[in-house]
N, C-alpha and C positions, 0 to 999 in steps of 0.2 A: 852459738846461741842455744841454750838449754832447749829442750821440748817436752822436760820431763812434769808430767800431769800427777800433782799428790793425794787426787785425786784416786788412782788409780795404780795404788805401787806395788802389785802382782800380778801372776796370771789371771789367778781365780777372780782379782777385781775388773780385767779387762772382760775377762770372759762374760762374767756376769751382763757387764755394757753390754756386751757384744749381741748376747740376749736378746735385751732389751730391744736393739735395734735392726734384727734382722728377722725376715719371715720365715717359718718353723724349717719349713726343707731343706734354706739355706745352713742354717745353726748345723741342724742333723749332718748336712753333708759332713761339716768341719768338723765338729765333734764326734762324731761316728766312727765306732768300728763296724769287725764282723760280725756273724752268730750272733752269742748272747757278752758281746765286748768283754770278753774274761782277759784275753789279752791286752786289751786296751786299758785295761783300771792295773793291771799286773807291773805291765811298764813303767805307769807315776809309783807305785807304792815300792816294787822293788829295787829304787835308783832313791828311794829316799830313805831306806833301813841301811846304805852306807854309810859310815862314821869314819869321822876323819878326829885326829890325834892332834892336837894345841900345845904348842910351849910357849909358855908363858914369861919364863925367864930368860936372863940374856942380850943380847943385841941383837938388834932386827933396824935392818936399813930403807924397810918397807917395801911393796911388791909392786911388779911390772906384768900387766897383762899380754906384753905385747909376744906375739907367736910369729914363727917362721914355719909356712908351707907350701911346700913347692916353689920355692927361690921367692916367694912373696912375704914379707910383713907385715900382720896385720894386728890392727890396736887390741884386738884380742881373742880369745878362743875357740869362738862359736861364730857358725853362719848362717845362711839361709837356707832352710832344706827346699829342696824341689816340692811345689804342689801342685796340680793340675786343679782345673778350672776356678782358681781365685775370683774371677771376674763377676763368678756367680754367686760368692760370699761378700763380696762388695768391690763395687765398679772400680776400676782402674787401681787396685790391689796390686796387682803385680809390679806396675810402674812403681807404685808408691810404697815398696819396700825394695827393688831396684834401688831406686835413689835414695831412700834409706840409709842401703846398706855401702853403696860408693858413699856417704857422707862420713860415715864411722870407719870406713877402710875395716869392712869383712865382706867374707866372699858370698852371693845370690848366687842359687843355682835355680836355670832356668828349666821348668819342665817341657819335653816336648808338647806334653796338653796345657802347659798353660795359656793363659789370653790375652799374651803379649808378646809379639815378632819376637825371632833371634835379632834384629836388625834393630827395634826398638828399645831393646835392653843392651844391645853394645851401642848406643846411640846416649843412655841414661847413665852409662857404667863405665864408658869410656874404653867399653873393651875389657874390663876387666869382672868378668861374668865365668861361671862353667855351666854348661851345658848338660842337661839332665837327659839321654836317650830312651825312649821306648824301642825296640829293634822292631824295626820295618818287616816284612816278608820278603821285598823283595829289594836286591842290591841296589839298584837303580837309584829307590828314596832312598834307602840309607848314605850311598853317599854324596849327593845332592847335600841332604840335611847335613852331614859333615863339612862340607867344603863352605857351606852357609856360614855356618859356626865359625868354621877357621880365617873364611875373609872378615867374620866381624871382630878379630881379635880374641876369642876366645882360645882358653890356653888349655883347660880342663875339664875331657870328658866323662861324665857318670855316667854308666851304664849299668841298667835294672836288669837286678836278676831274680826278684822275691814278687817279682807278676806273673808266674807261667800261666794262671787260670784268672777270670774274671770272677775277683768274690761275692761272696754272699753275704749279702749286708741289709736288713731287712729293715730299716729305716729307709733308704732308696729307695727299698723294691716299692715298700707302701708310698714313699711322696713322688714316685713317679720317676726316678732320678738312674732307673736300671736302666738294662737294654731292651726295646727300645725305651724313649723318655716318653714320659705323657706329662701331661700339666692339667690337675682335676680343679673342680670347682675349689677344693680347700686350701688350694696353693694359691688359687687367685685372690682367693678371700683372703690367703696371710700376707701378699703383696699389697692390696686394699688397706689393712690395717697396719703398714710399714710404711709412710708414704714419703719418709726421707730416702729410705732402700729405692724404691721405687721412681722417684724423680730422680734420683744419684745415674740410675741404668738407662732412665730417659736421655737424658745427656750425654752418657757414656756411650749410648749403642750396645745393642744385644751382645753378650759375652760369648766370643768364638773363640776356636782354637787357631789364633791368627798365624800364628807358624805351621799351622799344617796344610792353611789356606787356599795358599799355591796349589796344591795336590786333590783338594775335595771339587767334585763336579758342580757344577751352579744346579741350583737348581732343587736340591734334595731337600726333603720334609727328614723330622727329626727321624722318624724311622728308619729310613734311607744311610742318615746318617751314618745314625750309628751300626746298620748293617757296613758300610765304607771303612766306619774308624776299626770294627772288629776285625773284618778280613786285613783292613793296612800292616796291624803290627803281628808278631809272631811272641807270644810274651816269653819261652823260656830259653834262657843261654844255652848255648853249649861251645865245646873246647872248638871246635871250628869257627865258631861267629867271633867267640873273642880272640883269636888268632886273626882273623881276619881287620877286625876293628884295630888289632893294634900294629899289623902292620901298614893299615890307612892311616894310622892317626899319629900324627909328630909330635903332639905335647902329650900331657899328663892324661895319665888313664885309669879311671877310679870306677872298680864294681860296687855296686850297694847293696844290700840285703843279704849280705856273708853271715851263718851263724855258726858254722860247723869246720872242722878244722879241716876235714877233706877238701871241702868249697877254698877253704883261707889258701891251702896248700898248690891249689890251681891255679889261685887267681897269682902267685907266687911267680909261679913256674911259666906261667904266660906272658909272663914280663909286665903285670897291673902296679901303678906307682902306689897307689891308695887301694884301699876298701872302707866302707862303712858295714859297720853291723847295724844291720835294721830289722825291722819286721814291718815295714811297711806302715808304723803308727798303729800296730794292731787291727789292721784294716785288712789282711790276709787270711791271716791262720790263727782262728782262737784256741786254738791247746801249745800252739807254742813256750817258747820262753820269752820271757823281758828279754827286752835288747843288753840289760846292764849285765846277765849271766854269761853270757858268751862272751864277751866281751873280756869278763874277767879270765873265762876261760881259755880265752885265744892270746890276750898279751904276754903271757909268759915265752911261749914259744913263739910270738911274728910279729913282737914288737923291735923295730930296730930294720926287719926286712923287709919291712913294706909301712907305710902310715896308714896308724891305726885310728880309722876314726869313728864316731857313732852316731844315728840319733835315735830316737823313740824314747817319749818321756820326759828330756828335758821342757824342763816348764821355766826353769830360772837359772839365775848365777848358781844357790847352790845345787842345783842339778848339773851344772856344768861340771862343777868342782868336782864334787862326787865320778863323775863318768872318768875326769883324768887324774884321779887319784887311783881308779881300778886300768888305769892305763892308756888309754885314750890318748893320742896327739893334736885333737878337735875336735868339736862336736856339732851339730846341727837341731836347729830348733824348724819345727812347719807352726804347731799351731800357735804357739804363743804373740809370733808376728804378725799374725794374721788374726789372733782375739785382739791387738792392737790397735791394729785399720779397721775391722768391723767396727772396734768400739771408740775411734779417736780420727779416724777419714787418713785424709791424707799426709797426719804429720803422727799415726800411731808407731808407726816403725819407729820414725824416732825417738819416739819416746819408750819403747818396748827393748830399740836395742844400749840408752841410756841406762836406761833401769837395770838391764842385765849386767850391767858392768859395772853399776852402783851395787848391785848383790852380790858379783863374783869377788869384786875388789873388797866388801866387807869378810868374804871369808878370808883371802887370804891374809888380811891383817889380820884376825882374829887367831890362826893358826900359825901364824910368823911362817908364811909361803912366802919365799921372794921371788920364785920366776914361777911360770905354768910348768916348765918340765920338775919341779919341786914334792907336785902334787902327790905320786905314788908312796913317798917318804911317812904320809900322815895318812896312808890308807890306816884302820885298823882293820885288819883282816879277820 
């Protein structure tokens, strides 16, 4: 059964919704970078000045979105990227691109701060989830959270490497949203005049980090909290943590936030199945680069030895295009799924990952692409 709203046949139109129906902090969160988001505007404009090459003449048998990774097939390119606190840009968000994405067969990866169990996403997913890790401090939770993971069927671990410091992101700091959290008189006023938001969280119950649940003391006021969740995680990799993680971890092992060849050449030599090139959604480091520069700059040499994959930026099908035509084996979308369900409830996903596949399957007939590994043929460079 379709869910696709024509209403709504972009990001920018969901986003817009999305707006519309959520209270300012909320928005800020999702939309937000750092600094002055020079990173953040850099990653959509630089994944859209790539051009891709059309033949027009000839035969052409039509295209197939379907992909193979990591011994899975999935009806097409793109997944769900990991995002914490969904619950807080609209109540039961996480479930509801979960099942989303087990309906469309592409892969949800679950963040450690998201607001939805490991248990309740291999419960919606059937097990067929990966896992987004924060690294713990100390071994204990770490592998606790692992073994969670692997009895619920999960097959594939992310592990972040582009958190070492807590950003600086000055829409937060002002709505309250840093460390600690506060909730001022104008956040309550924008919950007061959102009142579908607001009865949505009533019913849902306050948005926690229910997978970290287990491990936070009863008890604690938001300050506390977040004094708990800073000391729990330790945010920067090193060659001994992922040595360690991989010889814990029996399936797939995938670092995110790779931009540099030194990073790619590690995560190589550690034995990592995947990487993603990220920057975090431009939510880390504003003098960085787009996600899409590196990306071109790393497939020449470590495509083929490890799966290369990306997100930041993708907004659409042809943003997808674009990322595996500079090399890409997949790609991952955070906010687009998520302007979907803010701006469509619980059937936005569907319709968000319809859409992407109505835009990605228009480019490929357009350029006589018959498979996804096709893509890098009609880069023009």
């Amino acid at each position: 059964m379709s869910r696709f709203n024509s209403e709504y046949p972009s990001a920018e139109h969901l986003m817009a919704k999305a707006r519309r129906r959520m209270p300012g902090f909320a928005y800020d969160y999702l939309t937000g970078g750092c600094f002055s988001e020079v990173n953040l505007d850099r990653n959509i404009a630089d994944i859209r000045n790539i051009q891709l090459k059309p033949w027009y003449l000839g035969d052409f048998d039509g295209a197939s979105q379907e992909t193979e990774l990591f011994g899975e097939t999935y009806d097409s390119a793109f997944g769900v990227a990991p995002v914490g606190l969904q619950g807080l840009m609209w109540p039961k968000s996480c479930e509801y691109l979960a099942k989303a994405a087990k309906d469309h067969n592409i892969p949800f990866v679950l963040s450690t701060v998201g607001t939805a169990s490991i248990e309740t996403i291999a419960e919606i997913t059937e097990g067929k989830f990966w896992f987004q890790l924060y690294h713990p401090a100390e071994d204990e939770l770490r592998d606790k959270l692992l073994e969670r993971a692997w009895e619920a069927g999960c097959k594939t671990l992310v592990i972040l490497a582009d958190t070492p410091t807590f950003a600086y992101r000055p829409k937060e700091i002002r709505n309250g949203l840093s460390i600690p959290p506060r909730m001022s008189l104008r956040n309550v006023f924008q919950m007061c005049t959102h009142p579908v938001w607001s009865l949505s969280q009533l019913a849902a119950g306050s948005p926690e980090f229910k997978t970290m649940k287990p491990y936070i003391p009863k008890g604690l006021n938001l300050k506390h909290l977040a004094q708990f969740m800073n000391k729990t995680f330790s945010g920067r990799l090193t060659e001994t943590k992922i040595k360690a993680l991989r010889d814990k971890w029996k399936g797939n092992l995938v670092i995110k936030g790779i931009v540099n060849a030194d990073d790619a050449e590690m995560a190589v030599k550690l034995g990592c199945d995947g990487m993603i090139v990220s920057n975090h959604g431009g939510r880390q480091l504003d003098r960085g680069q787009s996600t899409i520069e590196p990306l071109k700059a790393l497939a020449p040499e470590f495509k083929g030895k490890i799966k290369l994959m990306i997100d930041g930026g993708i907004r659409g099908g042809d943003d997808v295009g674009s990322a595996l035509a500079c090399g890409a084996d997949f790609t991952f979308m955070g906010r687009t799924p998520m302007y979907g369900v803010c701006a469509l409830g619980e059937y936005g996903g569907h319709h968000t990952f319809e859409m992407t596949k109505k835009q990605l399957q228009q480019v490929m007939e357009q350029i006589a692409c018959e498979k996804i590994e096709d893509f890098p043929k009609h880069l023009i460079s």
